[in-house]
ZATI-835287 format. One record per residue (C-alpha): residue in one letter; x, y, z. Coordinates in Angstrom, 3 decimals, always signed. Example, Ala and Ser with C-alpha at 12.3 -4.5 7.8 and 13.67 -1.06 7.14 Angstrom:
residues 2
  r        c1        c2        c3
  A   +12.300    -4.500    +7.800
  S   +13.670    -1.060    +7.140
This chain:
residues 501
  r        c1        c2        c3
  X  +100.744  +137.471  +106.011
  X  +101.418  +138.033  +109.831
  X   +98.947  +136.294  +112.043
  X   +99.191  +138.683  +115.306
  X   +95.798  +138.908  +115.949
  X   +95.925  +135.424  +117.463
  X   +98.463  +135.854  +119.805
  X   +96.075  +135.945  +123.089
  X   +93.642  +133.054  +121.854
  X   +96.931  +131.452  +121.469
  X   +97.781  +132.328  +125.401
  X   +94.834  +130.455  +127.137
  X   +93.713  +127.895  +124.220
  X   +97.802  +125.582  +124.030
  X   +97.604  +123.010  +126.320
  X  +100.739  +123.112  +127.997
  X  +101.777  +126.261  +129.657
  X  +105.435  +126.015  +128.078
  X  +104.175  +127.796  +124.881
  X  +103.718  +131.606  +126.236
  X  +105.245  +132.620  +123.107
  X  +103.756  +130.068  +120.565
  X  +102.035  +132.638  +118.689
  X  +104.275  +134.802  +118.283
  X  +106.850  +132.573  +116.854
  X  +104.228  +131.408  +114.578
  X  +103.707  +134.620  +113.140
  X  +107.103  +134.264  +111.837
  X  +105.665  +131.998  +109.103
  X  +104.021  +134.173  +106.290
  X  +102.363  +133.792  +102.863
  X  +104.876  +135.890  +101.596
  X  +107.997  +134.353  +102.318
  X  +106.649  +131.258  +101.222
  X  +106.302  +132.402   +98.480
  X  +109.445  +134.250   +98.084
  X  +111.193  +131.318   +99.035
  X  +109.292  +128.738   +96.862
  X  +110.373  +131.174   +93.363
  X  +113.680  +130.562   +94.385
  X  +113.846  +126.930   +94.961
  X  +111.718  +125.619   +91.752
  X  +113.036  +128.540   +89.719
  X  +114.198  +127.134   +86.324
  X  +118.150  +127.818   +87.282
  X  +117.859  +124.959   +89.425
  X  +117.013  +122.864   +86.376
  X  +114.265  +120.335   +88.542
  X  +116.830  +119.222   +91.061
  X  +117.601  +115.883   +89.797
  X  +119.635  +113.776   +92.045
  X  +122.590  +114.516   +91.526
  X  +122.901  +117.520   +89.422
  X  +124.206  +121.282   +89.836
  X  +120.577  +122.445   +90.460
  X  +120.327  +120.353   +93.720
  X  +123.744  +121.122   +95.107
  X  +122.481  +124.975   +94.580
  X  +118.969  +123.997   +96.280
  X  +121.079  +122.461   +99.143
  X  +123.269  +125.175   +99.412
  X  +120.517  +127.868   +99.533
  X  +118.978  +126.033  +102.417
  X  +122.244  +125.725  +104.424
  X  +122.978  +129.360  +104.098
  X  +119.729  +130.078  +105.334
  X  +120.304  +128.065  +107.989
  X  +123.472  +129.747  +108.854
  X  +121.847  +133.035  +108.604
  X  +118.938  +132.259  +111.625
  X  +122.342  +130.848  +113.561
  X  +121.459  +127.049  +113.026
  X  +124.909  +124.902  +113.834
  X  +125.494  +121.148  +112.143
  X  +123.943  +118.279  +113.423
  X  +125.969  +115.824  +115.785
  X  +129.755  +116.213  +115.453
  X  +129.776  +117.632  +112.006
  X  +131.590  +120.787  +110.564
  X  +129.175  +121.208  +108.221
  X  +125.575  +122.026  +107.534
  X  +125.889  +120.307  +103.973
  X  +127.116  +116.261  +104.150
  X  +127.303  +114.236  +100.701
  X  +126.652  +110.997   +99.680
  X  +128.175  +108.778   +97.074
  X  +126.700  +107.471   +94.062
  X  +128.120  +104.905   +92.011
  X  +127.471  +103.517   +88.462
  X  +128.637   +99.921   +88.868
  X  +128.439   +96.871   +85.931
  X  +128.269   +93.773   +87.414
  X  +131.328   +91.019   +86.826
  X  +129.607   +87.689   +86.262
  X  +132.539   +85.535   +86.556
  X  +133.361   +87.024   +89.942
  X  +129.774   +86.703   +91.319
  X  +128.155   +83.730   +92.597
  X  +124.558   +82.821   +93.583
  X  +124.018   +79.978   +96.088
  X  +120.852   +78.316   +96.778
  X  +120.727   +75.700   +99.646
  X  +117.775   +72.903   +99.233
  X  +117.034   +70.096  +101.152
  X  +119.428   +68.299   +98.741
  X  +122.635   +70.334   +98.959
  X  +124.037   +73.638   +98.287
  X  +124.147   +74.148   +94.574
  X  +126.398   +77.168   +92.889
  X  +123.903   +79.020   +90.254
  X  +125.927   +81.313   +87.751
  X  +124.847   +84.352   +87.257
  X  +124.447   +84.683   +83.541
  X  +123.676   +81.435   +83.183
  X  +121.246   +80.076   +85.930
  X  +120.840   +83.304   +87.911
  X  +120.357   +87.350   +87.530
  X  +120.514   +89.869   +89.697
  X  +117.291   +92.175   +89.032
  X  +117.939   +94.868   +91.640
  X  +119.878   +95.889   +94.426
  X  +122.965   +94.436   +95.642
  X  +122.418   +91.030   +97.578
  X  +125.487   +90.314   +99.679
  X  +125.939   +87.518  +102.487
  X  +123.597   +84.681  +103.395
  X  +120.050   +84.518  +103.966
  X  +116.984   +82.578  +105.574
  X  +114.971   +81.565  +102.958
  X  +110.966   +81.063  +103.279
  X  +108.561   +79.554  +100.044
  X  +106.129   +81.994   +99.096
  X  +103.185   +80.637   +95.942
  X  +100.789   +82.619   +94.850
  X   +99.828   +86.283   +95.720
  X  +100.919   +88.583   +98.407
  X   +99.133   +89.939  +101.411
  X  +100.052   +92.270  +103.947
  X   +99.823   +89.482  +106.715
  X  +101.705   +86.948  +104.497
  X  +104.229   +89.810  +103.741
  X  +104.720   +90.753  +107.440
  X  +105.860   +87.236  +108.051
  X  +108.837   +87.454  +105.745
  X  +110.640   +90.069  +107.729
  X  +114.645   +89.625  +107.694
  X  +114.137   +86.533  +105.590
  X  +115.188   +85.831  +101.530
  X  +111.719   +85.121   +99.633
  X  +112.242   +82.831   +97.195
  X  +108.527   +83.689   +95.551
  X  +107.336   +80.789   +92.738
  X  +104.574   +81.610   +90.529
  X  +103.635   +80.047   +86.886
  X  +105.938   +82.484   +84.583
  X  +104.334   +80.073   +81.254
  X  +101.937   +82.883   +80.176
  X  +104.227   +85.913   +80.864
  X  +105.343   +87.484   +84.409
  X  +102.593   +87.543   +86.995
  X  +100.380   +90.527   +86.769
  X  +100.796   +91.149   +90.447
  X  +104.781   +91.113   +90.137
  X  +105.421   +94.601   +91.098
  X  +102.739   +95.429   +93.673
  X  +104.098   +92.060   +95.311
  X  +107.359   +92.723   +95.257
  X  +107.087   +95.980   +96.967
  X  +104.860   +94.956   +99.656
  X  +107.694   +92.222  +100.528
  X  +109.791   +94.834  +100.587
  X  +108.118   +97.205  +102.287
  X  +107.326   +94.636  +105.107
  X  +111.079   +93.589  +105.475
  X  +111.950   +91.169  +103.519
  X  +115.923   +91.182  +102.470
  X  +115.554   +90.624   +98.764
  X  +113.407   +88.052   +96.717
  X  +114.081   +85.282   +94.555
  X  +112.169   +85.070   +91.579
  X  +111.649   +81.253   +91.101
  X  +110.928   +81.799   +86.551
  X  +110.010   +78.329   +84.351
  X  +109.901   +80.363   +81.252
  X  +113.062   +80.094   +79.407
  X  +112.756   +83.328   +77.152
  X  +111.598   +85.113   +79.996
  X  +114.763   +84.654   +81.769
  X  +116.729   +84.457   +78.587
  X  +115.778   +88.032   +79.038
  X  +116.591   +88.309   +82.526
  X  +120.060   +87.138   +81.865
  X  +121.078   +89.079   +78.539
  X  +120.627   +92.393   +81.585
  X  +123.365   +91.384   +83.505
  X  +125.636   +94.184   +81.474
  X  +123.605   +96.749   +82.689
  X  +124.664   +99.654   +84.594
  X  +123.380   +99.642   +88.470
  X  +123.576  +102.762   +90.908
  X  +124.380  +102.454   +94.239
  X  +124.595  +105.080   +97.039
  X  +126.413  +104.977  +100.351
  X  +128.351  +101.883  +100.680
  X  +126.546  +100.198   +98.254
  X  +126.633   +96.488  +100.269
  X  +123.432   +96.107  +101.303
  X  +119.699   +97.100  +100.983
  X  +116.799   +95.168   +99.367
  X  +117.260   +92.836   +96.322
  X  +115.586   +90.902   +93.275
  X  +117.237   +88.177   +91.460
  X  +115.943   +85.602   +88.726
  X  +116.516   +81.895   +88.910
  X  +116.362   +79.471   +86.642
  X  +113.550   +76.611   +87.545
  X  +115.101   +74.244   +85.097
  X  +118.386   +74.498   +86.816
  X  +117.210   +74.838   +90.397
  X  +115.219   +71.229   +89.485
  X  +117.587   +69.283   +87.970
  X  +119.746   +69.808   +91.348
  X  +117.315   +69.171   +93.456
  X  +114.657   +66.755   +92.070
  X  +112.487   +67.084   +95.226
  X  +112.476   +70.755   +94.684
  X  +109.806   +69.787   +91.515
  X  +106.719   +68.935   +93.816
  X  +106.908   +71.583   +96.057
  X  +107.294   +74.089   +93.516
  X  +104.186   +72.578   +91.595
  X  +102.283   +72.919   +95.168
  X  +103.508   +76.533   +95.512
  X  +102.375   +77.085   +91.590
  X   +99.388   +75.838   +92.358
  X   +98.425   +78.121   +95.141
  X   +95.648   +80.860   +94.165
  X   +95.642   +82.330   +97.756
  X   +99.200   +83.404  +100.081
  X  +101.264   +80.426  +100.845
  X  +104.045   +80.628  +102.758
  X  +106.737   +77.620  +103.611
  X  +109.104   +78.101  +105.842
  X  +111.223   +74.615  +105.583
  X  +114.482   +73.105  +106.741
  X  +117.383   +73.326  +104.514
  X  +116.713   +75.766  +102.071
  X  +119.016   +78.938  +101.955
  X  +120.477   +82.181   +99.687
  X  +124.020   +83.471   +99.911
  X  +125.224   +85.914   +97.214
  X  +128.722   +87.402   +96.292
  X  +129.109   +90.171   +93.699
  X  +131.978   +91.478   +92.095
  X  +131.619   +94.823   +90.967
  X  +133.642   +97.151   +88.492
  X  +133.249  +101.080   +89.396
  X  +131.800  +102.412   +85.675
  X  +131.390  +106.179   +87.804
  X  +131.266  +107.990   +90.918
  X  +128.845  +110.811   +92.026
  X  +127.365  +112.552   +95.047
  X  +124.650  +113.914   +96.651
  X  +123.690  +116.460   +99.129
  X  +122.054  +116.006  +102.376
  X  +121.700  +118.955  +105.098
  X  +120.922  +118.210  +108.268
  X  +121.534  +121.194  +111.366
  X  +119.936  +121.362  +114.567
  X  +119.195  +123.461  +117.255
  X  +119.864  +123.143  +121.292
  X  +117.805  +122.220  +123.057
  X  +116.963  +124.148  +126.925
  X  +116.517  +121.460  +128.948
  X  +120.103  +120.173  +130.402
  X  +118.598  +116.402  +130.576
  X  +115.721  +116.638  +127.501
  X  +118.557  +118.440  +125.193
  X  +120.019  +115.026  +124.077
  X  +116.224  +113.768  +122.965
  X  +115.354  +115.004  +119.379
  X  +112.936  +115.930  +117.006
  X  +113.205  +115.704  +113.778
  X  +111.542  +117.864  +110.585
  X  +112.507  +116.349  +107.248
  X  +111.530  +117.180  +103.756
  X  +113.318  +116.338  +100.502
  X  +114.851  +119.271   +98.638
  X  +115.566  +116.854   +94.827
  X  +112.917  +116.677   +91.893
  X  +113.156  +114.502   +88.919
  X  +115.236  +117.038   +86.643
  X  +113.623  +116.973   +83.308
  X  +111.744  +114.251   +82.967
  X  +108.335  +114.092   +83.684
  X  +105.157  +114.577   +81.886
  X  +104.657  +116.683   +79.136
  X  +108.619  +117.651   +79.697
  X  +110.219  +118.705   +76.321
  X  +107.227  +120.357   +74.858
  X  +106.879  +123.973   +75.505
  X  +108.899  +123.579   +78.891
  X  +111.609  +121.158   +79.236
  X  +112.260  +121.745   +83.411
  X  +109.933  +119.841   +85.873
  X  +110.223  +122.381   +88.680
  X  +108.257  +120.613   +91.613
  X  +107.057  +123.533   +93.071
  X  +104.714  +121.591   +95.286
  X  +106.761  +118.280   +94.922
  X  +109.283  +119.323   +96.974
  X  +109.956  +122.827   +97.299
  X  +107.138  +123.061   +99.540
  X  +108.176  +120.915  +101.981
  X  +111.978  +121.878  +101.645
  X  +110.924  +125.795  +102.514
  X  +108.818  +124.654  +105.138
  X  +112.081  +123.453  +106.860
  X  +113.859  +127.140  +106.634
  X  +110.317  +128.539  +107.984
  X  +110.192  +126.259  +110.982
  X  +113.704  +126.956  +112.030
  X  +113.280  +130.744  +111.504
  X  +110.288  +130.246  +114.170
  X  +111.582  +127.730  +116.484
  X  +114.433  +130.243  +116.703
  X  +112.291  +133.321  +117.453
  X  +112.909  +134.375  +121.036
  X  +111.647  +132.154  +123.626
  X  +110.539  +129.324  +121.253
  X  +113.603  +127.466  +121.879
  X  +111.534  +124.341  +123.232
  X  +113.391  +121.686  +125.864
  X  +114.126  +118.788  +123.256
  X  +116.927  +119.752  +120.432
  X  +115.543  +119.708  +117.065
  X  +117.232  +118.520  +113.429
  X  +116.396  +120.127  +110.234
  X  +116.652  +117.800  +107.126
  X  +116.762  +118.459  +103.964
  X  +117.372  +115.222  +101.889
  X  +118.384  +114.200   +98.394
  X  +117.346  +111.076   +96.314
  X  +113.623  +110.746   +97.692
  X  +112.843  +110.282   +93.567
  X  +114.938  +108.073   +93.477
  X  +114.285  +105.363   +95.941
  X  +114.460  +107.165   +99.458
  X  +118.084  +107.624   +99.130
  X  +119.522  +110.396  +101.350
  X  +117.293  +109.337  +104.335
  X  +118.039  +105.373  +103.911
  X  +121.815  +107.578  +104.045
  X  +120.937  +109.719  +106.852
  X  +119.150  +106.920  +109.098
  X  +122.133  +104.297  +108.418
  X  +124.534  +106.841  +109.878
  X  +122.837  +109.417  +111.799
  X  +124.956  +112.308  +113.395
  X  +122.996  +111.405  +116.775
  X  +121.487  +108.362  +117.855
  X  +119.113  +107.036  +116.197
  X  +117.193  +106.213  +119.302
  X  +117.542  +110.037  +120.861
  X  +115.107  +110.659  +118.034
  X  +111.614  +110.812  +119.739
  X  +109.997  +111.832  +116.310
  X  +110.014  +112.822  +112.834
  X  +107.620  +115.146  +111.008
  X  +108.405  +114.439  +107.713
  X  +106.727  +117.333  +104.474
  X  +106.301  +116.044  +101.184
  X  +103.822  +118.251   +99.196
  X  +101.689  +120.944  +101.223
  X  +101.246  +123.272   +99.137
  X   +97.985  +122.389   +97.504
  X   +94.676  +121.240   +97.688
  X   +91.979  +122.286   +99.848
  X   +92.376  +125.452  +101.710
  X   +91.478  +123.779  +105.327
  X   +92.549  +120.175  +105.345
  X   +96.388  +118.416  +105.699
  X   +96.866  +114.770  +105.773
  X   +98.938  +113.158  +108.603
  X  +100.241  +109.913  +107.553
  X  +100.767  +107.342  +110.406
  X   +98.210  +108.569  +113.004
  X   +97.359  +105.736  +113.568
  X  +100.617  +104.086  +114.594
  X  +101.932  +106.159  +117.923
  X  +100.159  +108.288  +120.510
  X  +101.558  +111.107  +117.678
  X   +98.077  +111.178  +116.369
  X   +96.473  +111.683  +119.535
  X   +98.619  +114.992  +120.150
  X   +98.294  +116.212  +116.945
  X   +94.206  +115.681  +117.626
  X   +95.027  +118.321  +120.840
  X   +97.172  +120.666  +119.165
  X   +94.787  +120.961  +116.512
  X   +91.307  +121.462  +118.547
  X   +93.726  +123.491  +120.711
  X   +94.039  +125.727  +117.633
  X   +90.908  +125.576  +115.845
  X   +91.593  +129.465  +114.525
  X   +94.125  +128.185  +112.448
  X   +91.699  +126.618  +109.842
  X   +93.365  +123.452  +109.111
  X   +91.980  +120.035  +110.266
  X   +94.305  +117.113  +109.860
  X   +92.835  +113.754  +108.628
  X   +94.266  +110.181  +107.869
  X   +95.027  +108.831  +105.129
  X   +93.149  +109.400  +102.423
  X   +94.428  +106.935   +99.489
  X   +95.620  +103.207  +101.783
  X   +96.151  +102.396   +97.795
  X   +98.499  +104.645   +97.014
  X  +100.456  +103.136  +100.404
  X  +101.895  +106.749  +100.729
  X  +103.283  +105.582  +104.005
  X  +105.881  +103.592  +102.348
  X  +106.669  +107.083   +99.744
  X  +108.475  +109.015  +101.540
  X  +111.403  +109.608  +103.206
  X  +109.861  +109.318  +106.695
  X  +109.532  +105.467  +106.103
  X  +113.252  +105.035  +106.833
  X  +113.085  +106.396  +110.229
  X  +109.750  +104.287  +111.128
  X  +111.696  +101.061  +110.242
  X  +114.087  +102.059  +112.657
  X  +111.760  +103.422  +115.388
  X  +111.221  +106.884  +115.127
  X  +107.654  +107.416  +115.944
  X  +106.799  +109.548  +112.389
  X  +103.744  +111.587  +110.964
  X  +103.512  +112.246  +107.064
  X  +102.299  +115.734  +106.040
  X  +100.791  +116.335  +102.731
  X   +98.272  +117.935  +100.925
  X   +98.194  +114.722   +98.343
  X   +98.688  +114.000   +94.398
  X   +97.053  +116.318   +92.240
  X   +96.821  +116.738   +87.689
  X  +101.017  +118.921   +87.879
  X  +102.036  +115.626   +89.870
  X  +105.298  +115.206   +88.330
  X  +104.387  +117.486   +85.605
  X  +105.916  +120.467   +83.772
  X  +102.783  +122.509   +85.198
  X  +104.020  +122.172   +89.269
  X  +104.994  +125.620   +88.912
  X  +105.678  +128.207   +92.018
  X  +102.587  +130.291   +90.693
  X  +100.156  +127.433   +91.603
  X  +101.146  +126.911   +95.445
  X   +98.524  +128.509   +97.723
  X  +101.325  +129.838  +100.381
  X   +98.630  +131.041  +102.468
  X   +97.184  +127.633  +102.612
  X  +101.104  +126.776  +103.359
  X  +101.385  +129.244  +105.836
  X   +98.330  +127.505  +108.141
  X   +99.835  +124.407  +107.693
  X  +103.073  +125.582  +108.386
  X  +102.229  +127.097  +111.921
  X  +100.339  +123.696  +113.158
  X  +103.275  +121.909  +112.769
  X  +105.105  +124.646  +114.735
  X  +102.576  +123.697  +117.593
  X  +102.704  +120.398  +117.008
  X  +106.776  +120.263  +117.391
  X  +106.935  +122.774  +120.371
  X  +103.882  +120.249  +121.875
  X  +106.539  +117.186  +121.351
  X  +109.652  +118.479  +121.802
  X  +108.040  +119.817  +125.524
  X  +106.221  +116.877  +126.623
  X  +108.183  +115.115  +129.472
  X  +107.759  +111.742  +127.850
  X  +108.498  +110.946  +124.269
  X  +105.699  +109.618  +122.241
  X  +104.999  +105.957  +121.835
  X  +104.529  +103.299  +119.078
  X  +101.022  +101.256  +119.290
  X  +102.233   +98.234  +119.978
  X  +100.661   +96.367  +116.869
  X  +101.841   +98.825  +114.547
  X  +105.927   +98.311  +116.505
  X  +105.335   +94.619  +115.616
  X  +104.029   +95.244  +111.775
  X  +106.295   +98.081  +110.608
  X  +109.796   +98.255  +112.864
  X  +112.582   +95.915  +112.124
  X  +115.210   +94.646  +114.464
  X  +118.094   +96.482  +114.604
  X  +120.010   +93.718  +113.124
  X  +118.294   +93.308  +110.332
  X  +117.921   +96.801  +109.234
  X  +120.000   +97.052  +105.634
């Protein structure tokens, strides 16, 4: 559905005079070929895009050539629109790995298999260590940024119920890795008899977030003075967080290769017009991968999980904002990337990738507008994630009253308990300090469901959406200042560059 009829309101309502032909390049983005485009990314021949599998490298593909065909070029020095990532299946060698924990007694050697597992991840190097008891909140959690948690709770009656939601916000608020601190011997018995498990990795597989088990029993018959502060920590019913002298992690592991895989990101850009602003970009990301097969009510009457809305939604919306930023005269001043990213099922993968080794600088990037899921829900309402951390949400406010015509409002959050700002691949370039706004229409009953099917997206809805981002991206990529951070939200969510895994 062409939206001409808008083109003068367009003229005298955008509030910078840059945008003369706005509109028109808006119009570019229709119900149809959302639709169009949407059958052929979640049709069943791409088998739910699992990452990795033959249906994503044909999702990826289909969005490179479409990027070739509006005359997009690779990102940074690249030949091609299409980079991969590795995967690797790797078992664990206990008698190569070690686990050290220093204590105000001495460095003691904990074997893993024995006195130590690793949980998750792939700890490597050495670590500050701060004493976390009881629960986690977000201001506790801020306050282990860059540091090794070593978090002790009573384990007697089973893990804590809190373990996961605890973990993550640690995680999520920069911690390197915890320690799980366990005093219930068939718990970690448990622990332990995992160390044969396979792990993946993907890109060089050395660093990133971590969980490891140790042994109480061993930790306190090393270091008797360890008992009484570990009682105090146990104790604790509210946050408590020690940060003494002497206490340390390192971690070697020795890993045997079981298999190797990739993955496909695609990343192209286009040029900027202003000879200074040109080397200042903005960035539109959405993940093109699904979760393959499995997913609810998979294996019934339909055995592919197609994620029509979850991501193909997002992923189209990239080809349809190129195809307009490249109609004539929409080229804006800043140079823009297109993203389309792999693994976001999986654990954020091909942006943690992308924003590890980006093709430009990392701090060129003045923004990203990342698109997970708009292709549902209520016919006049998007949510933008993260308004509330950069003066992003205050020109999104203008571009929106500036185009009231289009229907859509934009509104925060609308589910802090979901923490959807830690979901999605945008979180990888706000840890790094990319100013970043969320799009999404939200969770709904086909979330991760055989029944997200193309015939359920409302592409005109899409379409709306679509277009305000348009006018939200020529808005940014025009201004002559890039858009800043609120200061309290730089201090809570960006971590120094050298501490970045």
């Amino acid at each position: 559905m062409r939206w001409t009829p808008l083109v003068a309101l367009f003229a005298l309502t955008r509030p910078v005079a840059a945008q003369t032909n706005g509109a028109a390049a808006a119009a570019t983005i229709t119900e149809a070929d959302i639709r169009r485009r949407i059958e052929v990314v979640a049709h069943d021949s791409m088998g739910g895009r699992d990452t990795p599998s033959r249906g994503l490298d044909l999702a990826a593909e289909y969005v490179a050539s479409e990027f070739r065909r509006l005359g997009l070029r690779p990102a940074g020095q690249a030949n091609e629109l299409v980079s991969r990532f590795p995967i690797t299946t790797r078992r664990l060698v206990p008698g190569g790995s070690t686990v050290k924990l220093g204590t105000p007694n001495g460095e003691m050697d904990l074997g893993i298999g024995r006195q130590s597992a690793v949980l998750f991840g792939h700890p490597a190097g050495s670590y500050p260590v701060v004493l976390l008891g009881g629960p986690v909140d977000s201001l506790t959690a801020a306050r282990t940024k860059g540091h090794a948690v070593l978090w002790v709770r009573d384990w007697r009656q089973g893990p804590p119920r809190d373990l996961e939601t605890g973990f993550q916000a640690l995680i999520e608020a920069g911690a390197g890795g915890v320690a799980l601190v366990v005093n219930n011997p068939m718990i970690f018995a448990n622990m332990t008899g995992g160390e044969a498990r396979d792990r993946l990795t993907v890109g060089d597989g050395e660093s990133g977030p971590f969980a490891i088990g140790l042994s109480d029993s061993a930790v306190a018959a090393r270091s008797p003075g360890s008992r009484l502060v570990f009682a105090q920590l146990r104790a604790a019913t509210a946050p408590m967080l020690l940060a003494e002298p002497g206490w340390s992690l390192a971690a070697t592991l020795r890993d045997t290769v079981v298999s190797s895989a990739s993955a496909p990101n695609v990343a192209a850009v286009i040029e900027g017009s202003d000879s200074a602003l040109k080397h200042e970009y903005l960035v539109f990301s959405a993940h093109m991968d699904h979760v393959g097969s499995e997913c609810k009510g998979s294996g019934q009457s339909d055995s592919i999980c197609n994620g029509a809305d979850d991501n193909a939604s997002g992923t189209v919306g990239l080809i349809e904002l190129a195809e307009a930023f490249m109609a004539p005269g929409a080229r804006p001043k800043r140079s823009l990337i297109f993203l389309g990213i792999s693994g976001e099922e999986k654990g954020l993968w091909g942006s943690q990738v992308f924003t590890k080794n980006p093709p430009v600088e990392i701090r060129s990037m003045v923004a990203n507008l990342n698109m997970d899921m708009i292709g549902r829900n209520w016919k006049d309402t998007v949510v933008a994630i993260g308004m509330e951390h950069s003066e992003l949400g205050e020109i999104l406010g203008e571009v929106t009253a500036a185009n009231s015509d289009l229907g859509v409002k934009a509104v925060d959050d609308l589910w802090p308990q979901e923490r959807l700002y830690y979901r999605s691949d945008h979180y990888n370039f706000a840890v790094r300090g990319v100013p970043i706004l969320f799009f999404t229409s939200g969770l709904h009953d086909d979330y991760h469901a055989v029944s997200d099917s193309p015939e359920k997206i409302d592409a005109e809805k899409e379409a709306r959406v679509l277009r305000l981002i348009f006018l939200l991206g020529q808005e940014i990529a025009n201004r002559p200042n890039r858009p800043k951070w609120k200061p309290e939200s730089y201090r809570a969510i960006v971590q120094p560059a050298d501490q970045i895994p």
